[in-house]
Residue, then its C-alpha position, 0 to 999 in steps of 0.5 A: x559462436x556469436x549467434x549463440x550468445x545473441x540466441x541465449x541473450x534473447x531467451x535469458x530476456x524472454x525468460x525473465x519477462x515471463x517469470x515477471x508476469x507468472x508472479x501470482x495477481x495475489x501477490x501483485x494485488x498485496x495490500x497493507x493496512x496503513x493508519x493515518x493517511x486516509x481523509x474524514x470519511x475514506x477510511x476503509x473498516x473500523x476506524x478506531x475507537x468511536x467508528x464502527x466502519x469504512x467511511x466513518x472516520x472524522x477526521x483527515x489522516x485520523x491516526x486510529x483509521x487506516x487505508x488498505x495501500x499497496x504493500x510497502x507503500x505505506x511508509x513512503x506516502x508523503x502527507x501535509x505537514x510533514x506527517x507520515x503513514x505507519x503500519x500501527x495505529x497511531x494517537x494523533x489526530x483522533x475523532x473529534 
């Protein structure tokens, strides 16, 4: 009986590490636009009013400008000064 249980342990195990690596790469790979954390010049497209694509943001942390992260990231980033990211674009800090 003891072996039993030893044997279904080990397969529950198994099974769950299995079922973590079947999760689509789509889903692992999940990104988010985050407004507000990228530096002058890394935002990724369209950085808001006055910019036309990646890279051409002015400013750092520019509130208009967003970084793709990974999902459920964003509002968890810790920024100088106390700033956070948002999943909205924001009024602070715009293009000079």
């Amino acid at each position: 009986m003891l072996m039993n249980n030893k044997t279904l342990a080990v397969a529950g195990a198994l099974a769950a590490v299995m079922a973590v690596h079947a999760v689509p790469a789509s889903a692992q790979d999940a990104k988010e636009k985050c407004y507000g954390v990228a530096l002058a010049g890394q935002n990724d497209c369209k950085a808001g009013e006055g910019t036309t694509c990646s890279g051409s943001s002015k400013v750092d942390y520019q509130g208009n400008a967003y970084k793709e992260v990974p999902t459920g990231t964003c509002l968890k980033m810790e920024l100088p000064e106390g700033r956070m990211g948002s999943l909205e674009p924001l009024d602070r800090d715009p293009a000079g």
